[in-house]
MITOR-110952 format. One record per residue (C-alpha): residue number from 1; residue in three letters; x, y, z. Coordinates in nm, 4 decimals, decimal comma, always signed. Each point is the difference from the previous one (the first is absolute). Layout:
! MITOR-110952
<resi:NUM resn:ALA east:X north:Y up:Z>
...
! end
This chain:
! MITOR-110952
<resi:1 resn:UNK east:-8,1864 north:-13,8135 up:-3,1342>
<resi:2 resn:UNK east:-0,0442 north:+0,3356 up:-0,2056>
<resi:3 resn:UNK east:+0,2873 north:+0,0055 up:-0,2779>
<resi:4 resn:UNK east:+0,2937 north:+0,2466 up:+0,0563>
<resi:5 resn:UNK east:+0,0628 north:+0,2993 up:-0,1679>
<resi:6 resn:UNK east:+0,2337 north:+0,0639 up:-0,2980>
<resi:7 resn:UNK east:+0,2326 north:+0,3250 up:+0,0340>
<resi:8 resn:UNK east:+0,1592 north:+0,1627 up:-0,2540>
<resi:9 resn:UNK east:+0,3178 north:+0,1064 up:-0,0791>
<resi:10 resn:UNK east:-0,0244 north:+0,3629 up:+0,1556>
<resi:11 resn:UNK east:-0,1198 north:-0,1583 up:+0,3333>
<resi:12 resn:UNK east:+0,2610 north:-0,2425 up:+0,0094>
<resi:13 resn:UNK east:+0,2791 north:+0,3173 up:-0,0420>
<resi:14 resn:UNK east:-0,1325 north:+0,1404 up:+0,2543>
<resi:15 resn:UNK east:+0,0126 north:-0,2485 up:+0,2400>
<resi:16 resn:UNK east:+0,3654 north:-0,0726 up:-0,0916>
<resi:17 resn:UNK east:+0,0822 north:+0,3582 up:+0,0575>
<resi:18 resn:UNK east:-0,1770 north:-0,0119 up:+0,3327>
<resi:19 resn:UNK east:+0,2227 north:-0,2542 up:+0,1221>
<resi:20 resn:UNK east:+0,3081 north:+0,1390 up:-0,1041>
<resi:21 resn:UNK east:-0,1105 north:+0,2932 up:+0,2333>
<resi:22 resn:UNK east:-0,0379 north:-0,2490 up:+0,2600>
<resi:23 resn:UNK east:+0,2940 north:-0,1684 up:-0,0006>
<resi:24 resn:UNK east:+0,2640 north:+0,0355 up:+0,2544>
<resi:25 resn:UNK east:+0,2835 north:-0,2361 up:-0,1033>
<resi:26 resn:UNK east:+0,0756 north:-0,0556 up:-0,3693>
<resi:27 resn:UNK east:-0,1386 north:-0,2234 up:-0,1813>
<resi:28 resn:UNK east:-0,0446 north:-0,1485 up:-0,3751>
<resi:29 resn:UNK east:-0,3058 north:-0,1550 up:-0,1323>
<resi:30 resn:UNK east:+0,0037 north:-0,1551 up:-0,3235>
<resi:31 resn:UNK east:-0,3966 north:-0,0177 up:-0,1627>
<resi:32 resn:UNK east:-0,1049 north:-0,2779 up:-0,1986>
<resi:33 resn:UNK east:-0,4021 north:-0,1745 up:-0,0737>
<resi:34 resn:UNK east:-0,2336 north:+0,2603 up:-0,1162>
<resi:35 resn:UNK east:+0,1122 north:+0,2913 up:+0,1783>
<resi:36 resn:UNK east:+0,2536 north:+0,0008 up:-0,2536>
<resi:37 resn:UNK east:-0,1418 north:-0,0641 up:-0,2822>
<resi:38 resn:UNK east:-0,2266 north:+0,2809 up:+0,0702>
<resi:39 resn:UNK east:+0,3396 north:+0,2088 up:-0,0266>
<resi:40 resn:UNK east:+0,0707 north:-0,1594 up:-0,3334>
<resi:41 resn:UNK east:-0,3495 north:+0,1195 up:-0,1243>
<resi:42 resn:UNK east:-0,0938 north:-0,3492 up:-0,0312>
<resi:43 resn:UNK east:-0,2783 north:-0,0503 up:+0,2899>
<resi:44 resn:UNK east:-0,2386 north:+0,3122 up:+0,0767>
<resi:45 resn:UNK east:-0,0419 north:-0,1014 up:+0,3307>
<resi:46 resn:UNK east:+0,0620 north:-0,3072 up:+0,3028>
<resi:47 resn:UNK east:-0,1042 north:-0,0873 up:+0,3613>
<resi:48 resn:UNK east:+0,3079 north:+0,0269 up:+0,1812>
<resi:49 resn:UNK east:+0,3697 north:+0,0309 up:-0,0331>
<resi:50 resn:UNK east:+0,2879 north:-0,2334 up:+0,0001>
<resi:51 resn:UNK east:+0,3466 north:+0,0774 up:+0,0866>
<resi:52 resn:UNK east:+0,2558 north:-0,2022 up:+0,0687>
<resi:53 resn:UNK east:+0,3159 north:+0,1074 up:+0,2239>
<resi:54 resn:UNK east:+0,3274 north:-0,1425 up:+0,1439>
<resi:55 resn:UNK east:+0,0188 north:+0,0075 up:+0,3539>
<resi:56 resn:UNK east:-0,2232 north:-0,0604 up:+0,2602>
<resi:57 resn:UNK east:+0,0716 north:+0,3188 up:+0,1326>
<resi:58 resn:UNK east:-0,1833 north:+0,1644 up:-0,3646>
<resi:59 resn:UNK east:-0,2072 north:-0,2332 up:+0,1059>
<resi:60 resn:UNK east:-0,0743 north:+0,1405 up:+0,3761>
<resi:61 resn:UNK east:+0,1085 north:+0,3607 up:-0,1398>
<resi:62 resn:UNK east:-0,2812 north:-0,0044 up:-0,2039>
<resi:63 resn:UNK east:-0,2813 north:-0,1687 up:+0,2358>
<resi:64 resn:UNK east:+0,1273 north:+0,3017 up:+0,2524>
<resi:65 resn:UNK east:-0,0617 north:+0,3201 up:-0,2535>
<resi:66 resn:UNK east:-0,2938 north:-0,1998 up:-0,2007>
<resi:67 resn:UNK east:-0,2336 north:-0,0350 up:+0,3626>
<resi:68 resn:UNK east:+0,1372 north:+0,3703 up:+0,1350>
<resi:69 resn:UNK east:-0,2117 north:+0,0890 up:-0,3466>
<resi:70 resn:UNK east:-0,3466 north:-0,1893 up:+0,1507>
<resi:71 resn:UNK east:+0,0867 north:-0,3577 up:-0,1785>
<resi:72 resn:UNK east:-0,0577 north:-0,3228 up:+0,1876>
<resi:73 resn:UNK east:-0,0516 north:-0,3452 up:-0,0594>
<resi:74 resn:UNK east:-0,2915 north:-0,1429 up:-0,2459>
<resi:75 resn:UNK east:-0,3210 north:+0,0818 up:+0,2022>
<resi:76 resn:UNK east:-0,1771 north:-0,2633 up:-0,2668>
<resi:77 resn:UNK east:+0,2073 north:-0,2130 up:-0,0672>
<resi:78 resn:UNK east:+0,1754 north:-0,2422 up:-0,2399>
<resi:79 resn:UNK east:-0,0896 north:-0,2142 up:-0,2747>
<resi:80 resn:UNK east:+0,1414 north:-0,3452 up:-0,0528>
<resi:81 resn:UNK east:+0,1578 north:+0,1249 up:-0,3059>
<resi:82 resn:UNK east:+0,1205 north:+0,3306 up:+0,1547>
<resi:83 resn:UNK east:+0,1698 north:-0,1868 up:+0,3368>
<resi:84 resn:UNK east:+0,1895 north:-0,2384 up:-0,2494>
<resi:85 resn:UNK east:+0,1792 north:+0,3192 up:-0,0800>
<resi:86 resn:UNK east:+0,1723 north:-0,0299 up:+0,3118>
<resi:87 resn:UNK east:+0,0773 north:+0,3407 up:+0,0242>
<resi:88 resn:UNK east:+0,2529 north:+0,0890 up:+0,3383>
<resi:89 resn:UNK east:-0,2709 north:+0,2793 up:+0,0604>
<resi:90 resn:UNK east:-0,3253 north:+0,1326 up:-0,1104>
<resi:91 resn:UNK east:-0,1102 north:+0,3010 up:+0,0732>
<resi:92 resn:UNK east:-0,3427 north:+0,2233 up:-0,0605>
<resi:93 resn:UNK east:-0,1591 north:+0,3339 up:+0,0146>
<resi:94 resn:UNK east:-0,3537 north:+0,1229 up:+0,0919>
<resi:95 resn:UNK east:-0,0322 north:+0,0215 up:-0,4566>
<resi:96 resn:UNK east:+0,0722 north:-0,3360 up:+0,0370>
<resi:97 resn:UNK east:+0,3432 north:-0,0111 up:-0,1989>
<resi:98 resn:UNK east:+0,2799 north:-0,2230 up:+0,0925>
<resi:99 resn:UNK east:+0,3525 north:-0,0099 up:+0,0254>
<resi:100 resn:UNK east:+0,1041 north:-0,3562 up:-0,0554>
<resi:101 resn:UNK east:+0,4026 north:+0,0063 up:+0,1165>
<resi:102 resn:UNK east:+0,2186 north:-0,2966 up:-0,1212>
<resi:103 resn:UNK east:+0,3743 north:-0,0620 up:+0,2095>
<resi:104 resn:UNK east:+0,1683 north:-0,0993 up:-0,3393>
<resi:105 resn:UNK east:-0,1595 north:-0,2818 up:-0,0791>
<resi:106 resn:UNK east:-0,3689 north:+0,0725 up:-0,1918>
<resi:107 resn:UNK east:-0,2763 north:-0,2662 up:+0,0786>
<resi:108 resn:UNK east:+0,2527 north:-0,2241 up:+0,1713>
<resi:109 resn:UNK east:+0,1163 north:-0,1219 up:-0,3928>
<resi:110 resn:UNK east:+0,2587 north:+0,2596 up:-0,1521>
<resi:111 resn:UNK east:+0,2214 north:+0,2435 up:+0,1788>
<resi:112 resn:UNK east:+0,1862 north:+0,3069 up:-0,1020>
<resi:113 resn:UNK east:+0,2623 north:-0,0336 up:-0,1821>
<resi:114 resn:UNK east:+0,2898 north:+0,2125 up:-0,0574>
<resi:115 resn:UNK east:-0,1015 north:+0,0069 up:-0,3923>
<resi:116 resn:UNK east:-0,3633 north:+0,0863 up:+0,1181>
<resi:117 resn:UNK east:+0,1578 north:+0,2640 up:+0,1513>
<resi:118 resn:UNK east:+0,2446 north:+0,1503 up:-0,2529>
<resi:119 resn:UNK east:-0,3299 north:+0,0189 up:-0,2193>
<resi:120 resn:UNK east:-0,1789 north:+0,1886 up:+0,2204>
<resi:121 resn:UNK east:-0,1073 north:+0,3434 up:-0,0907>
<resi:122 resn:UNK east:+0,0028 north:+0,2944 up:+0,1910>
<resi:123 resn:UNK east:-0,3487 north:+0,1356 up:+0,0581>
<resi:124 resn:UNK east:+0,0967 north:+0,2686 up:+0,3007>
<resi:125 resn:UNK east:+0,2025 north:+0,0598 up:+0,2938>
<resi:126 resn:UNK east:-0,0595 north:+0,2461 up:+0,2697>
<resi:127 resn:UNK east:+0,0677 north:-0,0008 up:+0,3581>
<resi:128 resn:UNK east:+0,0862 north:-0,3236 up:+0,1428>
<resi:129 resn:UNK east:-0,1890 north:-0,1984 up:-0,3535>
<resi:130 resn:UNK east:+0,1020 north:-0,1207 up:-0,2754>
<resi:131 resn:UNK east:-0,2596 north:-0,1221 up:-0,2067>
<resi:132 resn:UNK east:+0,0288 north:-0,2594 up:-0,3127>
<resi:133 resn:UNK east:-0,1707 north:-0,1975 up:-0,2568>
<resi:134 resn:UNK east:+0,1499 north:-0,3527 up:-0,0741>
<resi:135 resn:UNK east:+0,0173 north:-0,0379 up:-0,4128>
<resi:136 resn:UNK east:-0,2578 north:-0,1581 up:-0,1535>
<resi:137 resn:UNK east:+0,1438 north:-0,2916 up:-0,0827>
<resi:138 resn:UNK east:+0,0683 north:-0,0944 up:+0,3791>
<resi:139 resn:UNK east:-0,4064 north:+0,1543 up:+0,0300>
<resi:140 resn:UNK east:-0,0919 north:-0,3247 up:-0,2420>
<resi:141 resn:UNK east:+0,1766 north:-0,2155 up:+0,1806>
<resi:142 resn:UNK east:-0,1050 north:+0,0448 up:+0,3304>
<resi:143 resn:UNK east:-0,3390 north:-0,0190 up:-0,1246>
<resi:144 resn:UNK east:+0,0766 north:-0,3165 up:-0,1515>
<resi:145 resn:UNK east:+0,0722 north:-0,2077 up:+0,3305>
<resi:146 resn:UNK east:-0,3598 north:+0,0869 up:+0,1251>
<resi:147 resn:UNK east:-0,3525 north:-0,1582 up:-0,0354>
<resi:148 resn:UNK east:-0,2087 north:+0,2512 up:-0,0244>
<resi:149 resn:UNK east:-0,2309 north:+0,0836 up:-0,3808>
<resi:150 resn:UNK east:+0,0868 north:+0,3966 up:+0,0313>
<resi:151 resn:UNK east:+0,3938 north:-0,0797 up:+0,0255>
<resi:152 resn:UNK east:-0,0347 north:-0,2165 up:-0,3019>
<resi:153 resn:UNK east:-0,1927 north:+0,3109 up:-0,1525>
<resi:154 resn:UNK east:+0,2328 north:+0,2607 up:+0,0877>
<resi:155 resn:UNK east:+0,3153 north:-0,1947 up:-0,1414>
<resi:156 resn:UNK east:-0,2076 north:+0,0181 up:-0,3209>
<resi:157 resn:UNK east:+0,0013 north:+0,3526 up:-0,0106>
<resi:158 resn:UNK east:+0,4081 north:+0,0141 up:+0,1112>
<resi:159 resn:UNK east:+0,0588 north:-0,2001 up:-0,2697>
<resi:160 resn:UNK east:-0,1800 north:+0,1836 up:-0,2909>
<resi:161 resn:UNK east:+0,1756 north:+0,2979 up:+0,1667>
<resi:162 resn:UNK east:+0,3207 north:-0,1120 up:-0,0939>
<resi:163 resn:UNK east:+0,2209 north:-0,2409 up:+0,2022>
<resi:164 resn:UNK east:+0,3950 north:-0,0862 up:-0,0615>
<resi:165 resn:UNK east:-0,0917 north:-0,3973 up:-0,0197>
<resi:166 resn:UNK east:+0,3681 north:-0,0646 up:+0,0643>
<resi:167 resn:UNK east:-0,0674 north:+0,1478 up:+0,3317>
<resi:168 resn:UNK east:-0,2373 north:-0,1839 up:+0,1516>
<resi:169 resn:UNK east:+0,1525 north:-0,2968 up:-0,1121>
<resi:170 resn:UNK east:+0,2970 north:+0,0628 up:+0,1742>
<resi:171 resn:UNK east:-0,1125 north:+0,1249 up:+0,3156>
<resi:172 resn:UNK east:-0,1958 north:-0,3391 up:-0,0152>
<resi:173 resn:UNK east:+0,2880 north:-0,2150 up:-0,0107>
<resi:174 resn:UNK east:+0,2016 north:+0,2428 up:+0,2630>
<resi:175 resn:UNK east:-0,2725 north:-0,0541 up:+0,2505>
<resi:176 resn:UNK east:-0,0392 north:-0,3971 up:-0,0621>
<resi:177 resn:UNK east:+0,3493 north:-0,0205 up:+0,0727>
<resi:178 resn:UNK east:-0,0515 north:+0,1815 up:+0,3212>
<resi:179 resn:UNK east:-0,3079 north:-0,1572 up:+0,1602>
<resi:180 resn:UNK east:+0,0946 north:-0,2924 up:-0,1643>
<resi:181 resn:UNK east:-0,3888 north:+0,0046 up:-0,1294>
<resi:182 resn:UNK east:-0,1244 north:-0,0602 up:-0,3394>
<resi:183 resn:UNK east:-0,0932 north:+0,3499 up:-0,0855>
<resi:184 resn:UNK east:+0,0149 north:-0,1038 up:-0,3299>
<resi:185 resn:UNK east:-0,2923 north:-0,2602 up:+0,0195>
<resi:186 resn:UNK east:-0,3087 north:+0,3282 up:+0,1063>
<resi:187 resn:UNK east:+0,1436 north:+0,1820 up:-0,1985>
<resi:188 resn:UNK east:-0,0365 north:-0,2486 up:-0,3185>
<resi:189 resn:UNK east:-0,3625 north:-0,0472 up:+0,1204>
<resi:190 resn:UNK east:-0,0827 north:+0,3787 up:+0,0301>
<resi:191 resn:UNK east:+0,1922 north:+0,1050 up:-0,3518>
<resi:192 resn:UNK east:-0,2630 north:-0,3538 up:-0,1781>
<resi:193 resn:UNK east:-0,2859 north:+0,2075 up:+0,1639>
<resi:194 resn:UNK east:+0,0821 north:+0,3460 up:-0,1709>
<resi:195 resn:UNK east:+0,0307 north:-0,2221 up:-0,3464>
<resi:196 resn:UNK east:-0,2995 north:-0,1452 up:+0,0487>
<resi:197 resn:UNK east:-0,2205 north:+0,2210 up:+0,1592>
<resi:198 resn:UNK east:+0,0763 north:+0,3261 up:-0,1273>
<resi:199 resn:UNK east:+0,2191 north:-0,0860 up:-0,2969>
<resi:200 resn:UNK east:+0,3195 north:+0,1318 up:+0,1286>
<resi:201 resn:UNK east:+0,2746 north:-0,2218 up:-0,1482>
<resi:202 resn:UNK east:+0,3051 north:+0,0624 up:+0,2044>
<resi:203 resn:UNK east:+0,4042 north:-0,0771 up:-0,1714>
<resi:204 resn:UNK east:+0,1056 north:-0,1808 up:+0,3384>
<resi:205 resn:UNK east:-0,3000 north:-0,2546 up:+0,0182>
<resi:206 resn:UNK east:+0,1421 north:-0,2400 up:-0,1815>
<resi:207 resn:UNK east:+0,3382 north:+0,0214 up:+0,2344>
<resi:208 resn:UNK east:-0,1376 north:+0,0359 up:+0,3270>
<resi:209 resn:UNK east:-0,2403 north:-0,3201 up:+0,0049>
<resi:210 resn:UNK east:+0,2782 north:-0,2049 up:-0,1539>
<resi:211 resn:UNK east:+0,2506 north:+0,1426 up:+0,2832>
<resi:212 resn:UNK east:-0,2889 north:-0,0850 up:+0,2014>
<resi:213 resn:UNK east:-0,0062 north:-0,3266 up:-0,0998>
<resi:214 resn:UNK east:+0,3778 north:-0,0964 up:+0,0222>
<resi:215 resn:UNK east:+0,0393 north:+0,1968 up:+0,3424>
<resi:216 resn:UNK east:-0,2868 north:-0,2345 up:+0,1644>
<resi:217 resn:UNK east:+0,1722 north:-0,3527 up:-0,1840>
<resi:218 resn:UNK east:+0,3695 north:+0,1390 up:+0,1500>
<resi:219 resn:UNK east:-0,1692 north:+0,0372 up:+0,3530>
<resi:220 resn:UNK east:-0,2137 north:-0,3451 up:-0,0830>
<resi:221 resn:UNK east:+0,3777 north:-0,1813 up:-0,0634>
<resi:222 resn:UNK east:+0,2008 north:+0,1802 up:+0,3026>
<resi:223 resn:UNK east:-0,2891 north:-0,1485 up:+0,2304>
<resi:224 resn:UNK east:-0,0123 north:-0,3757 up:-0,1169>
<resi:225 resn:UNK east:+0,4115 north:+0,0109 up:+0,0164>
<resi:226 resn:UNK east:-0,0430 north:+0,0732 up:+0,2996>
<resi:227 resn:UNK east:-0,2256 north:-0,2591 up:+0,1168>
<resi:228 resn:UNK east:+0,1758 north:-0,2618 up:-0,1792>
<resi:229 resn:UNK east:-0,0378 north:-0,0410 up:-0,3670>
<resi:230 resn:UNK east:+0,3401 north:+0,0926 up:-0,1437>
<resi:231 resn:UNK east:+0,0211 north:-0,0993 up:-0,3448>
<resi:232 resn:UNK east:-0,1004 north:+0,1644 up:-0,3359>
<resi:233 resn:UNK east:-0,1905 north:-0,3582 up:-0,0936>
<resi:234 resn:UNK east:-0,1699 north:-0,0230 up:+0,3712>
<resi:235 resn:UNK east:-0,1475 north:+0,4196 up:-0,0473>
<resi:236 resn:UNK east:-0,0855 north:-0,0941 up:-0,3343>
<resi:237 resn:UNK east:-0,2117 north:-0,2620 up:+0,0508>
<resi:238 resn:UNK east:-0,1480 north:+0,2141 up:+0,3521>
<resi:239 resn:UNK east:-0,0961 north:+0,2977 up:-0,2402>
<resi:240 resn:UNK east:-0,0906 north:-0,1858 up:-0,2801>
<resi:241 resn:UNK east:+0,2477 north:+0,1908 up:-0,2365>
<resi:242 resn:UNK east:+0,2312 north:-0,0946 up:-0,2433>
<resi:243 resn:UNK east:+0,3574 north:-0,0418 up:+0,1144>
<resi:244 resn:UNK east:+0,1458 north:+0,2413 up:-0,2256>
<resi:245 resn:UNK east:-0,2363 north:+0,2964 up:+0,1302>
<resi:246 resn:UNK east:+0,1013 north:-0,1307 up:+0,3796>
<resi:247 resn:UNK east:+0,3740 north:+0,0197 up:-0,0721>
<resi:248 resn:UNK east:+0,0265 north:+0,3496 up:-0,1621>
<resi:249 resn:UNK east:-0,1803 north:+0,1388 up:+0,3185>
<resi:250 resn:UNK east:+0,2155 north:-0,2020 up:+0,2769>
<resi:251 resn:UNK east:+0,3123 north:+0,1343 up:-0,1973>
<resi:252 resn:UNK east:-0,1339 north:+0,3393 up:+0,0348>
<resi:253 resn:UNK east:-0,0481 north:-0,0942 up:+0,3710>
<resi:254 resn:UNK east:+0,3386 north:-0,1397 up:+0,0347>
<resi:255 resn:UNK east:+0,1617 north:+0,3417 up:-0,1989>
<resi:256 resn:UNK east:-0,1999 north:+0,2116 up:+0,2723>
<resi:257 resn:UNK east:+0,1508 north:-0,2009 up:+0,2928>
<resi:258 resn:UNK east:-0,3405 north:-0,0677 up:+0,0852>
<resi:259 resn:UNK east:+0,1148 north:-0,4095 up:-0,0254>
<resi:260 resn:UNK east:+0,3075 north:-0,1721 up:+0,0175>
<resi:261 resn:UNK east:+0,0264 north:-0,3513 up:-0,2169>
<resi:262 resn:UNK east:+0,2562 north:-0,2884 up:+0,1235>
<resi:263 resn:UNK east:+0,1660 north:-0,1356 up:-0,3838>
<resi:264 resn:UNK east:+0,1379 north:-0,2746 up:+0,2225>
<resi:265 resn:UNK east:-0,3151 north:-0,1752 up:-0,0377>
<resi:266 resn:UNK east:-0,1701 north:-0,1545 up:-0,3121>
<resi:267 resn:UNK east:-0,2298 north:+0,1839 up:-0,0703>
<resi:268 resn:UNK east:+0,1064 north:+0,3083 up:+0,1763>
<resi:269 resn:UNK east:-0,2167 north:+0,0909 up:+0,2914>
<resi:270 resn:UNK east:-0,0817 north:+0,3167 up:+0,0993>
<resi:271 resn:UNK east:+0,0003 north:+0,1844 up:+0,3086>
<resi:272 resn:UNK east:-0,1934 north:+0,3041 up:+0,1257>
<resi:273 resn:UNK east:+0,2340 north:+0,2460 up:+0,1102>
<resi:274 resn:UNK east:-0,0363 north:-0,0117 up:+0,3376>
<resi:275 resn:UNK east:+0,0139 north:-0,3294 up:+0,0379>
<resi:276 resn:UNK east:+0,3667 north:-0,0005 up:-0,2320>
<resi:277 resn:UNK east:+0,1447 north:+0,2077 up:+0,3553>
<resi:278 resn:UNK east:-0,0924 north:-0,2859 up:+0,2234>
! end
């Protein structure tokens, strides 16, 4: 398979303004991977496109005006990598550039969030489009849930750009809490990879792999309550950790409402949630 070609910035404007003459309903589409860092000045050029929208009417909106302009589906294909995107559509021209569109969530890992959205920026609006770039920060992240060498290369260059740390941290935890998956855990492995293989020492390291850490042992002790071991001495001894450590985080658990504990008993036992309301 012949490799695809890289378009620049110019090309990629272009085709953005095309579509906003093509559009017959309104629509928003909010620009993230390295379509946007090509608007940031920090990528001269990339293979395709990816936008993420809200509805699956943006979704079908843009499908309609995008093939009334000669695009169509992949004529060669997908890669492994490039289907793991999981993109709600993909769509091509005869160049050979693609439109990957995204119905809020991005890769099937992390969706748009309000916050993503309040730090938007503008890039145009005419007709029925509104065009924007996601911050850079949100950028890094989303590149961060991926497997792929140029994502880990590109966060390298959003980071020596200049990133609000804070951010990303934060939009970390917000979408953990959502999916209720350990964002926190590719991230950690993707922020040890820019120390160690391009020196770039990040402030939130540290944080993130130890949040990491605790967020997998809180979901390790909600499971084995559940299935029967109920005692601070009895998850001890299952995860080979010291009491002490064991009983600060089923407190926590217990503060969140995420467990219940019965003082009736000696020792106390403790309850997942759910099982409390039975």
């Amino acid at each position: 398979m012949t490799e695809r070609p890289n378009f620049d910035r110019q090309y990629i404007e272009n085709e953005l303004q095309k579509l906003a003459g093509s559009l017959v309903k309104k629509s928003a589409v909010f620009v993230g991977g390295g379509a946007a860092m090509a608007f940031y000045g920090l990528k001269e050029a990339t293979k395709d496109v990816d936008v993420v929208v809200q509805t699956q009417d943006d979704v079908n909106s843009l499908a309609l005006a995008l093939r009334a302009l000669g695009y169509s589906d992949p004529r060669r294909g997908v890669t492994v990598k490039y289907a793991r995107m999981r993109a709600t559509m993909i769509l091509e021209n005869s160049e050979g550039f693609r439109w990957d569109i995204f119905e809020r969530v991005v890769a099937r890992k992390l969706s748009l969030s309000g916050n993503m959205v309040a730090r938007s920026q503008l890039l145009f609006e005419r007709g029925n489009l509104q065009v924007r770039l996601l911050s850079k920060e949100d950028i890094f992240l989303l590149k961060s849930v991926t497997d792929r060498a140029r994502d880990l290369e590109d966060m390298g260059v959003v980071a020596e750009s200049g990133v609000d740390w804070s951010i990303i941290a934060a939009e970390c935890d917000c979408q953990s809490l959502h999916s209720k998956v350990v964002w926190e855990d590719a991230l950690c492995s993707r922020l040890m990879d820019l120390r160690e293989r391009r020196g770039i020492v990040s402030p939130i390291e540290k944080r993130i792999c130890r949040l990491a850490d605790q967020k997998f042992l809180e979901g390790w002790i909600v499971r084995r309550i559940r299935e029967g071991i109920s005692t601070i001495k009895g998850l001890a001894k299952e995860a080979g950790e010291p009491e002490h450590l064991i009983r600060k985080v089923v407190e926590k658990l217990v503060r969140t409402n995420r467990l219940s504990v019965d003082q009736s008993t000696r020792p106390y036992r403790y309850m997942s949630h759910d099982e409390s309301m039975d």
